[in-house]
Every structure is written in C-alpha cells, then in structure tokens.
One Martini backbone bead per residue (centre of mass of N, CA, C, O) as a GRO file, in nm:
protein
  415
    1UNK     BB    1   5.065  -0.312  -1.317
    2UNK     BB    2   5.018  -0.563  -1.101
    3UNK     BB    3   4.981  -0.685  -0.817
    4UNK     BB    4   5.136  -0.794  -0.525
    5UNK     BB    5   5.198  -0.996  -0.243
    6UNK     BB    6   5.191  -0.905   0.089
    7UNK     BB    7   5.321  -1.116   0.336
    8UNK     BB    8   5.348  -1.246   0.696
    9UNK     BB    9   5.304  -1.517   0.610
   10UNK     BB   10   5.285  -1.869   0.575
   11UNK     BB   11   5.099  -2.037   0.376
   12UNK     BB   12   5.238  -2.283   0.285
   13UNK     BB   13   5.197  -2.385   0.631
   14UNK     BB   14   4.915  -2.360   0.691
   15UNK     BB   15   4.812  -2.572   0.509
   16UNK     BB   16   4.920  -2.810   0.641
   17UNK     BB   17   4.709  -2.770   0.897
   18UNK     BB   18   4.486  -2.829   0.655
   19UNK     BB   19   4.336  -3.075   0.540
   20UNK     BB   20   4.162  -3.016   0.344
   21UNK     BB   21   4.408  -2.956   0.117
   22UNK     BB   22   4.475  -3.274   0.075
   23UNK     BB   23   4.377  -3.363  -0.186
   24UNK     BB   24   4.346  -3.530  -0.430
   25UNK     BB   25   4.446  -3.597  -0.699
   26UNK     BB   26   4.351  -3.342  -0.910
   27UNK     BB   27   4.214  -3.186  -0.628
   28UNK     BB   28   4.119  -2.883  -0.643
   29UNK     BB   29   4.120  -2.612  -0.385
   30UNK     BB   30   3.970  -2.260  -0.339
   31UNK     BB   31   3.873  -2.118  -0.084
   32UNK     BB   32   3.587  -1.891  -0.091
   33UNK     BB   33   3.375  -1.909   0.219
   34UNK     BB   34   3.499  -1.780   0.516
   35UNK     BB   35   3.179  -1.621   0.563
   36UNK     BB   36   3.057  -1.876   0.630
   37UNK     BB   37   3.319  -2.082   0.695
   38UNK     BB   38   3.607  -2.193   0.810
   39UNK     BB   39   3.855  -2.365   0.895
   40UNK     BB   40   4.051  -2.665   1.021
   41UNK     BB   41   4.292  -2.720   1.212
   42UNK     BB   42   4.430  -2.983   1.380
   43UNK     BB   43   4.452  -2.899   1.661
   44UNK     BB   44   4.144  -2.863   1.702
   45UNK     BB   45   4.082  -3.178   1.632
   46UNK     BB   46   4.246  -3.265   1.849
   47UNK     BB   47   4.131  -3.176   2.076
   48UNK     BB   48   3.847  -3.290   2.075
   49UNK     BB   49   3.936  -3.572   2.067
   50UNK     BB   50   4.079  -3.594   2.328
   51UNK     BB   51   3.860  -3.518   2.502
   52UNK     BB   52   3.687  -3.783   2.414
   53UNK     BB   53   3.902  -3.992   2.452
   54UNK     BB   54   3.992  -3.891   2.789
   55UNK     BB   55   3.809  -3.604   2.943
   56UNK     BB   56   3.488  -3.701   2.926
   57UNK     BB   57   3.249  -3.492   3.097
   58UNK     BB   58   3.031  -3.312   3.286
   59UNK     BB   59   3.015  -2.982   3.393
   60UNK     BB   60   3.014  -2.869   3.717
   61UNK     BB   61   2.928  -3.173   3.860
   62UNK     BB   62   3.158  -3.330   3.915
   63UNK     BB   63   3.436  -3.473   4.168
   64UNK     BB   64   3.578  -3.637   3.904
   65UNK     BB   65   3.884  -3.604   3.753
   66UNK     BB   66   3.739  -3.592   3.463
   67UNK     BB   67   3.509  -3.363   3.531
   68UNK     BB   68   3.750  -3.146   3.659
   69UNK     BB   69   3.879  -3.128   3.375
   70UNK     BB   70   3.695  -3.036   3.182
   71UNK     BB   71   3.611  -2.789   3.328
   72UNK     BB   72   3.867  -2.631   3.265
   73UNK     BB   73   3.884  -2.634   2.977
   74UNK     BB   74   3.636  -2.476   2.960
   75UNK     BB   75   3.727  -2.215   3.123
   76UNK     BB   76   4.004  -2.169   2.963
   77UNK     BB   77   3.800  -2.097   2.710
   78UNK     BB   78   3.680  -1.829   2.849
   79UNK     BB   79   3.902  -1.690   2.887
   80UNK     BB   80   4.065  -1.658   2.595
   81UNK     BB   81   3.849  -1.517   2.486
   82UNK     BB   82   3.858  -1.261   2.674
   83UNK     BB   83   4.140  -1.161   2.603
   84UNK     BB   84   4.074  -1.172   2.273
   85UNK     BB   85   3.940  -0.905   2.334
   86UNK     BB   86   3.974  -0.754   2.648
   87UNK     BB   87   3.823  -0.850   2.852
   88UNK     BB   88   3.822  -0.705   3.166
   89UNK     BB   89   3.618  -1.041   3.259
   90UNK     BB   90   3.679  -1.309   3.123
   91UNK     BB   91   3.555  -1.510   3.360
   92UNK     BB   92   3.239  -1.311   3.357
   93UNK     BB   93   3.207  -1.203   3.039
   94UNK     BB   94   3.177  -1.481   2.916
   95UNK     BB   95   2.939  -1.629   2.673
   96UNK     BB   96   2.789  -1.954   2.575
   97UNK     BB   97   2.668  -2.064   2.276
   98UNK     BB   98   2.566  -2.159   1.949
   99UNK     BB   99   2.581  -1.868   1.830
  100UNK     BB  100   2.534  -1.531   1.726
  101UNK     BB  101   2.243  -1.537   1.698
  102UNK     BB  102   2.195  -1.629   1.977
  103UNK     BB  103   2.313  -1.425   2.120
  104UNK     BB  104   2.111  -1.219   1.970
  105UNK     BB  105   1.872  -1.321   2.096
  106UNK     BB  106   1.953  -1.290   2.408
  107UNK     BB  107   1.945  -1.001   2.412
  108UNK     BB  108   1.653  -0.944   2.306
  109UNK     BB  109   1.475  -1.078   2.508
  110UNK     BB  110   1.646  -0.983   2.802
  111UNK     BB  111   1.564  -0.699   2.738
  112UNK     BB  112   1.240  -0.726   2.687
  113UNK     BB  113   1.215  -0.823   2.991
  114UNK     BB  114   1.360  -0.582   3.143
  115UNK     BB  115   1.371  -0.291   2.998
  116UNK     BB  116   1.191  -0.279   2.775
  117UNK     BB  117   0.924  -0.082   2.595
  118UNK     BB  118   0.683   0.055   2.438
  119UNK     BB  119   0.832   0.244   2.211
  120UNK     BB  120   1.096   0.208   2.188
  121UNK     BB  121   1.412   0.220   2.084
  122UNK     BB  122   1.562   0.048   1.778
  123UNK     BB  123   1.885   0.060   1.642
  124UNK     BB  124   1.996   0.001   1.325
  125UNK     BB  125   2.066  -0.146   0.983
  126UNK     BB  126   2.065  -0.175   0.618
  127UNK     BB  127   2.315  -0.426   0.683
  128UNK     BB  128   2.201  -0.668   0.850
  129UNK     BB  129   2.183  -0.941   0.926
  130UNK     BB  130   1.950  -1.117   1.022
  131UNK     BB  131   2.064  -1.201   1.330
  132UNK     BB  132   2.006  -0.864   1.382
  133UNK     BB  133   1.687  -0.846   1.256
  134UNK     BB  134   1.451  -1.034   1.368
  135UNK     BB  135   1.504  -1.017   1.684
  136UNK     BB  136   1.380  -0.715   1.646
  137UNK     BB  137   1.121  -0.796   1.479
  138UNK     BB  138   0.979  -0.958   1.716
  139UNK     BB  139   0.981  -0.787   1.918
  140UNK     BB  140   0.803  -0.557   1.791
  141UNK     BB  141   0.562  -0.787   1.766
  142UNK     BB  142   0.551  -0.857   2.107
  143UNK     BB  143   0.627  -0.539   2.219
  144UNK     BB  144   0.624  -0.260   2.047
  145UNK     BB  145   0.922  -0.160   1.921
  146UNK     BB  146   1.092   0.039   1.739
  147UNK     BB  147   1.212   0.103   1.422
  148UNK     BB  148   1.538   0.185   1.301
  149UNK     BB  149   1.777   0.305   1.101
  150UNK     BB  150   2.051   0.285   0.901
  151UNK     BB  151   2.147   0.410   0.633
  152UNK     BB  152   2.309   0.383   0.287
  153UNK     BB  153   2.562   0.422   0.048
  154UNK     BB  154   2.650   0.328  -0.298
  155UNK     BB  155   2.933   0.232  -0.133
  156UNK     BB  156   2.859   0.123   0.198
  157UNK     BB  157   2.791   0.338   0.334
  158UNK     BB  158   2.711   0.525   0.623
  159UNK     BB  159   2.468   0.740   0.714
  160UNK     BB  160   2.506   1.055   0.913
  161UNK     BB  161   2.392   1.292   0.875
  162UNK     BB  162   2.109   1.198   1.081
  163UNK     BB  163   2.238   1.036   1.374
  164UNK     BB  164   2.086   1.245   1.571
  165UNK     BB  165   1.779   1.142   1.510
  166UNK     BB  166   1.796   0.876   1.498
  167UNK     BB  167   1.934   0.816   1.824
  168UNK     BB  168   1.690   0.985   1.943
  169UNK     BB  169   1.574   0.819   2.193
  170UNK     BB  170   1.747   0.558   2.275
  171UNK     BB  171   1.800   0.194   2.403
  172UNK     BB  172   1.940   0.101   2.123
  173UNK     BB  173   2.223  -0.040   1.944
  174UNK     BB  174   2.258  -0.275   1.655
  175UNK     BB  175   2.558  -0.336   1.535
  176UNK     BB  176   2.760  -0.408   1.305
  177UNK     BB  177   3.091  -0.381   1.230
  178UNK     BB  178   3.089  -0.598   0.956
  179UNK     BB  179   2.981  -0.644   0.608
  180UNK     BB  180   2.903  -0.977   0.432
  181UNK     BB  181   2.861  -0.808   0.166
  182UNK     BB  182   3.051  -0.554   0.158
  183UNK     BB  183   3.299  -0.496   0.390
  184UNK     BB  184   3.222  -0.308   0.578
  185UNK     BB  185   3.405  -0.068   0.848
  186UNK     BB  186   3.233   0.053   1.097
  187UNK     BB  187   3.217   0.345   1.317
  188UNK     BB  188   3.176   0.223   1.626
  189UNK     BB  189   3.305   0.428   1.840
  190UNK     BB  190   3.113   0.660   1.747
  191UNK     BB  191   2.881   0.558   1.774
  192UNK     BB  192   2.862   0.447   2.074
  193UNK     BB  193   2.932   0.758   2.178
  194UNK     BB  194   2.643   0.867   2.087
  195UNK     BB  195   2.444   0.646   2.182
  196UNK     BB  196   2.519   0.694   2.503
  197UNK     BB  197   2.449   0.988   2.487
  198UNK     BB  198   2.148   0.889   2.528
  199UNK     BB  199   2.150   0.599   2.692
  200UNK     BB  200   2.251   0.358   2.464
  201UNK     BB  201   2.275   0.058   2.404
  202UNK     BB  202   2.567  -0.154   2.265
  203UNK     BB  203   2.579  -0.367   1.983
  204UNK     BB  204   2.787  -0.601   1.868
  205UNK     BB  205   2.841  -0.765   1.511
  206UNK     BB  206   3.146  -0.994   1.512
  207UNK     BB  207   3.148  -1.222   1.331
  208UNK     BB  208   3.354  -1.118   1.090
  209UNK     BB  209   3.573  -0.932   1.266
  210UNK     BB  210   3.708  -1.134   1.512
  211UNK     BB  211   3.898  -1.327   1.291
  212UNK     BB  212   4.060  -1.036   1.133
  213UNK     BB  213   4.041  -0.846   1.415
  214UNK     BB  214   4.212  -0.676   1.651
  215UNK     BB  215   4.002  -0.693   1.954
  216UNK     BB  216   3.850  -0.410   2.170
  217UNK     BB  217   3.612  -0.339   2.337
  218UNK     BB  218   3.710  -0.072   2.454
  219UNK     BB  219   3.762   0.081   2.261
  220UNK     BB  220   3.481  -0.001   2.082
  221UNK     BB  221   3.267   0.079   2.348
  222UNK     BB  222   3.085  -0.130   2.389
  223UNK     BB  223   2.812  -0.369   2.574
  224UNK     BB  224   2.869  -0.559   2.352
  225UNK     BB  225   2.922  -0.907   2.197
  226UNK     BB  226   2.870  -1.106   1.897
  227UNK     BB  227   2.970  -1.436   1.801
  228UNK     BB  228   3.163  -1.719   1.597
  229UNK     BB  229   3.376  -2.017   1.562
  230UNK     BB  230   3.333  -2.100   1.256
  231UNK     BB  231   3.526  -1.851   1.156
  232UNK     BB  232   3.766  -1.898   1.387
  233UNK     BB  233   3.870  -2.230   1.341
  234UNK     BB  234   3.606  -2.350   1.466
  235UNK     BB  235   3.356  -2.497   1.570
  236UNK     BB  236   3.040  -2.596   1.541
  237UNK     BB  237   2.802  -2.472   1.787
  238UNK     BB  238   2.991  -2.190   1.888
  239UNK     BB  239   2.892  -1.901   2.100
  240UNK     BB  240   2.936  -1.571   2.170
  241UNK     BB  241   2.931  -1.347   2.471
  242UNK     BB  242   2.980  -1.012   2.551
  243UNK     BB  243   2.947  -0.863   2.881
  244UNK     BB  244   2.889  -0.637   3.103
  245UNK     BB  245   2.857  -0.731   3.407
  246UNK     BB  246   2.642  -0.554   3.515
  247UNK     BB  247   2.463  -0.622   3.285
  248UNK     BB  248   2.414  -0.923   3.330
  249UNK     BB  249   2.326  -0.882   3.624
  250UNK     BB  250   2.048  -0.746   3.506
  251UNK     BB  251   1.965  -0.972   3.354
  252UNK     BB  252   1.800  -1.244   3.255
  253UNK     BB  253   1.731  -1.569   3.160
  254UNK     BB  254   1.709  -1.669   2.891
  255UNK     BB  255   1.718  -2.025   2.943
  256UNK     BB  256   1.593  -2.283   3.140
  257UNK     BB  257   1.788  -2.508   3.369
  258UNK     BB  258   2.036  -2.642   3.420
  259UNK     BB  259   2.311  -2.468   3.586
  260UNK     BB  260   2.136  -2.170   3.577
  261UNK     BB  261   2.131  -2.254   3.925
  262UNK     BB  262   2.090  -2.203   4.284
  263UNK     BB  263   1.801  -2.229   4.298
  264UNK     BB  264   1.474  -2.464   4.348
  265UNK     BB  265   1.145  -2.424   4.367
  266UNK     BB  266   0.820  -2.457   4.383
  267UNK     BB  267   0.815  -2.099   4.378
  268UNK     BB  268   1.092  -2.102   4.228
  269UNK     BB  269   1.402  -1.918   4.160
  270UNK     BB  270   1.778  -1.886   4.181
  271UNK     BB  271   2.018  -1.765   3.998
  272UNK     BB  272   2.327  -1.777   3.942
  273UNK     BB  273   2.599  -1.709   3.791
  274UNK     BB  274   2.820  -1.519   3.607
  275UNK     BB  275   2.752  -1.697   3.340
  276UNK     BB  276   2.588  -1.932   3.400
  277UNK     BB  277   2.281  -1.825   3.351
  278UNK     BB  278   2.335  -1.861   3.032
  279UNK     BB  279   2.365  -2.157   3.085
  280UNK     BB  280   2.181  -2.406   2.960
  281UNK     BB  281   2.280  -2.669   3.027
  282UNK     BB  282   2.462  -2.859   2.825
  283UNK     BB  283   2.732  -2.770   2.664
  284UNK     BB  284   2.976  -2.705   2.424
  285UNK     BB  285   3.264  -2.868   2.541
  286UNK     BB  286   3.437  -2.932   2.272
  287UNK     BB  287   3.377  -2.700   2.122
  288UNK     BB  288   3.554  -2.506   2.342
  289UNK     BB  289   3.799  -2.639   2.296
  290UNK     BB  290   3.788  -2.623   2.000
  291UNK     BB  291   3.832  -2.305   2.021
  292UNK     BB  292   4.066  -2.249   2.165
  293UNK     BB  293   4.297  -2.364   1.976
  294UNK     BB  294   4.200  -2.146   1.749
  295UNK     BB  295   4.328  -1.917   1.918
  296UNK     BB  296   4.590  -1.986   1.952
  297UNK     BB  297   4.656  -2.004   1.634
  298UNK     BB  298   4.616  -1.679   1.609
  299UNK     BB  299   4.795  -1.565   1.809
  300UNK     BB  300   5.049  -1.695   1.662
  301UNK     BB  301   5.014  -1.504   1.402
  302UNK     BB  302   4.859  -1.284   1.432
  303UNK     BB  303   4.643  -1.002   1.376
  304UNK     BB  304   4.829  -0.805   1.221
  305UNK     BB  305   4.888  -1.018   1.011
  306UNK     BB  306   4.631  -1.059   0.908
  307UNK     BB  307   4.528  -0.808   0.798
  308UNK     BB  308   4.805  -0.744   0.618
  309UNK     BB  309   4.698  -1.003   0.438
  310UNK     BB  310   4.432  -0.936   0.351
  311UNK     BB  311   4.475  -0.650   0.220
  312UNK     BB  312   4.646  -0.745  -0.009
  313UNK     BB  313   4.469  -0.959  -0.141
  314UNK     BB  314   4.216  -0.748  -0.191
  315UNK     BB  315   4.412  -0.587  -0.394
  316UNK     BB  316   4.493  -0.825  -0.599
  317UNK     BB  317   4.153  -0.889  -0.645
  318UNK     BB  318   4.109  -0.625  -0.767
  319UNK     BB  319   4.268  -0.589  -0.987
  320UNK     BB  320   4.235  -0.825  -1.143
  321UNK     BB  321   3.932  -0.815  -1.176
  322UNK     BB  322   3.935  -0.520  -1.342
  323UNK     BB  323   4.157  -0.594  -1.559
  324UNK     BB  324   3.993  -0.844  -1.673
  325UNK     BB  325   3.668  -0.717  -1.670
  326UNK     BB  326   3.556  -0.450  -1.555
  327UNK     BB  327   3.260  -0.404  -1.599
  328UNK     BB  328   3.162  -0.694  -1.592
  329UNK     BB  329   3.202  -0.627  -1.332
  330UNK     BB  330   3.050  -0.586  -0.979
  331UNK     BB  331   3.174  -0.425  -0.701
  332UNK     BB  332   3.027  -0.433  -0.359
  333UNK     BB  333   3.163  -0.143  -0.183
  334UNK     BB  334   3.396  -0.028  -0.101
  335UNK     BB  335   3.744   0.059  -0.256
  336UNK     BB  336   3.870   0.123  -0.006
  337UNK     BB  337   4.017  -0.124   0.177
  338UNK     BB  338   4.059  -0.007   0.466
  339UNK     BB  339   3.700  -0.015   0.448
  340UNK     BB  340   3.752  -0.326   0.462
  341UNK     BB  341   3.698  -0.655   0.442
  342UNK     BB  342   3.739  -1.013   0.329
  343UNK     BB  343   3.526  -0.945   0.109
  344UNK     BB  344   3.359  -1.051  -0.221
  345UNK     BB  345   3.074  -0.877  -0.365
  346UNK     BB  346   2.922  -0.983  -0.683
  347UNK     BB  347   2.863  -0.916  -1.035
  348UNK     BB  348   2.849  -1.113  -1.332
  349UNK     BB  349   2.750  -0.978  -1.549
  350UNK     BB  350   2.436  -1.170  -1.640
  351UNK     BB  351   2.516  -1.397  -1.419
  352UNK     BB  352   2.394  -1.585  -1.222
  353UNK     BB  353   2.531  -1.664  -0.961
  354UNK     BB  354   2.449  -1.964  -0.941
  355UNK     BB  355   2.612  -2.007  -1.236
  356UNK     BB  356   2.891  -1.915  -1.086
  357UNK     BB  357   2.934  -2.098  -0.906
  358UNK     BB  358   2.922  -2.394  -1.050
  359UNK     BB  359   3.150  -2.351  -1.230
  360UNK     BB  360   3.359  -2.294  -1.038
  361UNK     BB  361   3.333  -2.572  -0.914
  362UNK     BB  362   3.514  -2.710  -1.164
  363UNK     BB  363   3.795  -2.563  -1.028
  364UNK     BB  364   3.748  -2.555  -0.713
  365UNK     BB  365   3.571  -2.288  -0.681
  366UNK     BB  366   3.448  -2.146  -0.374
  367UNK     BB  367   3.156  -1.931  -0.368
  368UNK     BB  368   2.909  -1.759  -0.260
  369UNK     BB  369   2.528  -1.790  -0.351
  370UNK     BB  370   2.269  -1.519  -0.295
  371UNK     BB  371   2.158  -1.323   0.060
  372UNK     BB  372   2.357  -1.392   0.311
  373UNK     BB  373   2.189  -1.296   0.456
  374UNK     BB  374   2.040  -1.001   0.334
  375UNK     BB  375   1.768  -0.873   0.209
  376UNK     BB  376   1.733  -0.548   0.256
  377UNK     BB  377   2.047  -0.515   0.122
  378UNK     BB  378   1.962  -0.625  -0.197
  379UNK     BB  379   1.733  -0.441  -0.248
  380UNK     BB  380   1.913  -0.211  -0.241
  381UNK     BB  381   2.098  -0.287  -0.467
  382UNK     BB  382   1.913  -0.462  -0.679
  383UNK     BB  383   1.929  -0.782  -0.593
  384UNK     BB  384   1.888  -1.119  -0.535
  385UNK     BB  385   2.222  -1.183  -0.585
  386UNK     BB  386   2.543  -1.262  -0.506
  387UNK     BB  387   2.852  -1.339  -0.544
  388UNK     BB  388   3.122  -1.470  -0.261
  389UNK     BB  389   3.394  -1.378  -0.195
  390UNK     BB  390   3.655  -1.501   0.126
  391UNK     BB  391   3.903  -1.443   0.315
  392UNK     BB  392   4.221  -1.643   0.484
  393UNK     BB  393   4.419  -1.746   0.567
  394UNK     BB  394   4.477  -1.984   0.345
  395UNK     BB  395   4.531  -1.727   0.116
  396UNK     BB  396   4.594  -1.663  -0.201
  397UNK     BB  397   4.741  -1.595  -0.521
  398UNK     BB  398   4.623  -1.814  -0.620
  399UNK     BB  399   4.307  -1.820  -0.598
  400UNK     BB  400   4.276  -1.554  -0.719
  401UNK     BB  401   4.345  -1.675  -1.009
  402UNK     BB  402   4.145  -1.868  -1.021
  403UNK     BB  403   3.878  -1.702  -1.031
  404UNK     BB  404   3.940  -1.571  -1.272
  405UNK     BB  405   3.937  -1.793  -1.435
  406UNK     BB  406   3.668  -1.915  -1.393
  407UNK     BB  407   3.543  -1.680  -1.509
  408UNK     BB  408   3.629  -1.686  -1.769
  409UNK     BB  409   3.447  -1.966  -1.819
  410UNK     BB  410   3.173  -1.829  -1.714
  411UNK     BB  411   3.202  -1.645  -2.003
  412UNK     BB  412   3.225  -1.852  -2.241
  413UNK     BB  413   2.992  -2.056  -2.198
  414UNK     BB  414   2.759  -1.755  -2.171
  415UNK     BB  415   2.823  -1.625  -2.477
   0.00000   0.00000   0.00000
C-alpha cells in the first residue's frame, strides 16, 4: 500500500498566496524546481512594491523623512535575517550580498588577503555546489593554497574514515549543509568541531538548507555561513553572509567604494564599522526588504512544520516512483529520508534528463535538467546530468502524482 501525505501545512490556503499558481484556464503548473529558485508570495511583492511606491530613498545617506525610513526597513530586514538563524548579534554580524555565491567569493577572497598564506591548506566535499568550489579554485590558482577533499560514498555519504588526516593542518573547512545534487544532510556539528580542534575556521554553504530547516547557527558550531533569499520565498539579487564579528572585525573589506568607509584620504581609507564594511556601494534595498517580508511569512508558518511536511512528501513521493518505475529509476542520494533534504535527483531508464524535463513540460511538470552547477560529483556519479525535483511549502501530494504521470508519458514516447 502507498504511503498518504501527513503535513502541518494547509497547502491549498498557502498556494492561494502565490500568484504564479493562478494560472490560465487548463494551464496546469506543478513546480518542482524550488532548489534551483522558490517562488513568492504576494506579501514579498507587497513589501518591494510599497517600498518603491512610497519610501523609495537611498540607505544611510539621507537625514529626510523617507530617506530615514528606507533605512530602517533595510536594518529591520539585516535584524530578521540574524534572528532567523539565531546569530548572537543579529544587527552586527549578519551582511548583506548579491547572492550566496557572492557571500561565497567574499569569504574566499577576503580570508586569502588576510589569513592565509601559500601552502595553506583548505578543506571541501566532493559534493559542492560550484560556488563552494571554484572561489577555492581561484584562490588555489592565485595565491598557492592546497585543496583536499572530502570523499562521499556511493549512497551520497561524507567518507569521514579518515577525516582525522583530511583535516590535519588545515585552516578551513568550506562545507555544504546539504548538497543540491543529492539532498544529503552532512554532520555539520561534528565536523566543526573536529575542524576547531584543528585550528581550522568552518565555513558552511547554507543556501539548500536555510530554507527548508530551522538553523542555529551556534548549535551548528559554525564560523561563518553563506546564504541566499531567492530560495527561501524572496526576491532575487539578495545574499546574506553571517560571521562571528570578531571574525567579520579581523577581515579586510571584499570591495571598495560608498558607504564602506569611514574616512578616505589621498593616502589611504579607514574602513567603516561591520557589517557595513562589507557592503560597497548602493545595497539591494527592496530586495532586502522583500527578503524580510519573506522571513516573517516563513516564521508564520514554522520552520519545524516545513521540514515535517517536505519530509512526508519526500516519503510519498519515494514510494510513488519506486513502485510505479522500480529500477527504470535510479534515485541519487541516501534512502533514508530523514537523511536528506527535499530534493530528488534521478536518472530516468535511459532518457537524457534534458529530454525528461521537455516531456515533463507538456504536463506543466517543471524540473531541473543538468548539471546543477555541480560537475565534479557529476563525474563522482558517472552521469552528465540528472533531471532534479525539489520540494517547498506549495507542493503537495498532486505535484508528486503529476511527476509519475508525466514520467509515464515519458516512458511511452520514448519506448
């Protein structure tokens, strides 16, 4: 017998909140591909618009009336941020980015300017996301510093048999939560501490995991964490990095320009105070707003009650495609679900995924087809591209019935 959806959620009041599910007459959307970007609710578009509508001014610079309101908005919106993860000091140590990648690149560049030094050694997985890998690459590449790895294992496990020897001398570790590719959710906590006892700043790529799972940043021992609003309900253009301020106080600024000093000499800067250090230039202003916006709709529904409603869809949606495909499916990642995030990447019998998302297309099935910016474990799997669903609060038990359905016509196209 198949399992049933059991969720906290009242799916069909929430998706009434996304425009985009109001589709024409007869035009079916059944989206599944919220690891690659999340949709948004009307609230998000409320706030951006009321912001440009209304108390449109430039942050930090004005002292007239909406100049000082903007600015408000944009700090209520960096506090939100700092809350949502449990940083101890919300309004110092949480900075604003383009993008998680960026917050990514700002790590990289800024720790390699400060800290280290050729022959260094930093820490990966052999499942990260590009933008985990290639600022490492960079670094590697301009400044002499060595990369190890850590292996995973052919069910999507971190190999940590011999994490004592990865990790000895290092002076960071850069680790995903959980990977885009397979939704494994690695032992963050353990590892932190293990890399501590090093000596070794722990950097974690939050950007799958803050959306979907209630984060501490102090449980999870962390030093650092990047992540990024177009996945968790907000508008794009907008990426946080969180850091312990002493550490944040120790770095040099990413990029120079407004608003990031505090005096300019011809001889020199003094830079400004964190987080503004760290944010040249005019900021994504309704983007952060409309970020706060999303925080506040997420809170509402409870973090604890989102990850137990994705983990029963990941559940029905496990069960659904074995028994109705059986081994025509190949799903990468752990089985046990409670080991996983809300993402399932497949190879489907022996159809090019890119010619499984267009099919899947025709039935109004959106899933990601590729390499998910992820080529390096890719190559680990053997496979050029996998197709990838991913869940979040607006999917339900039709969405998974659409998927096999669509998978079915599929099967039959291209028998």
């Amino acid at each position: 017998m198949s399992k049933t959806l059991t969720t906290q959620l009242n799916v069909d009041q929430i998706r009434k909140d996304f425009p985009i599910f109001n589709q024409p007459e007869g035009k079916p959307l059944y989206f599944l591909d919220s690891g690659a970007s999340s949709q948004k609710p009307q609230c998000v578009l409320d706030a951006m618009d009321n912001y440009y509508s209304t108390t449109h001014a430039n942050v930090h610079r004005g002292v007239y009336h909406i100049a000082e309101q903007a600015t408000e908005l944009y700090e209520s919106s960096r506090i939100k941020v700092g809350r949502f993860i449990s940083a101890p000091h919300p309004a110092r140590e949480i900075l604003f980015s383009k993008n998680a990648t960026e917050s990514l690149n700002l790590l990289s560049t800024s720790l390699t300017r400060k800290l280290l030094k050729t022959g260094d050694i930093v820490v990966l997985s052999e499942m990260e996301h590009h933008a985990n890998m290639v600022p490492w690459l960079i670094a590697k590449e301009q400044f002499g510093i060595e990369l190890r790895y850590i292996p995973i294992d052919d069910n999507g496990y971190l190999i940590l048999d011999n994490i004592d020897q990865i990790l000895k001398g290092a002076k960071v570790l850069s680790i995903t939560l959980t990977s885009n590719v397979l939704g494994t959710l690695n032992p963050i906590s353990e590892l932190a501490e293990m890399a501590h006892n090093e000596g070794a700043l722990v950097i974690g790529d939050g950007a799958q995991y803050v959306p979907h799972i209630k984060t501490d940043v102090n449980t999870l021992g962390i030093d650092f964490l990047a992540m990024t609003g177009h996945k968790m309900l907000g508008p794009t253009g907008i990426g946080m990095l969180w850091g312990k301020s002493h550490l944040l106080e120790l770095l040099p600024p990413f990029m120079g320009g407004g608003d990031m000093i505090s005096d300019v000499r011809l001889d020199g800067f003094t830079p400004n105070e964190i987080p503004w250090k760290f944010e040249a230039g005019t900021p994504p202003i309704a983007e952060a707003i409309g970020l706060g916006a999303a925080i506040d709709y997420l809170e509402n529904l409870g973090m604890e009650n989102i990850r137990v409603h994705e983990v029963s869809l990941m559940e029905y949606a496990f069960d659904q495609l074995k028994s109705r495909f059986g081994e025509d499916i190949k799903i990468h990642g752990p089985t046990n679900i409670a080991d996983r995030s809300g993402v399932i990447s497949f190879e489907f019998k022996n159809i090019h995924p890119h010619d499984v998302s267009q099919i899947l297309d025709q039935s109004g099935v959106c899933v990601r087809a590729g390499h998910h910016c992820a080529k390096p474990l890719m190559r680990h799997l053997g496979v050029n591209a996998t197709a990838r669903a991913s869940f979040y609060i607006y999917n339900q038990q039709d969405d998974v019935d659409a998927l096999v359905d669509a998978l079915a016509k599929a099967e039959a196209f291209f028998a």
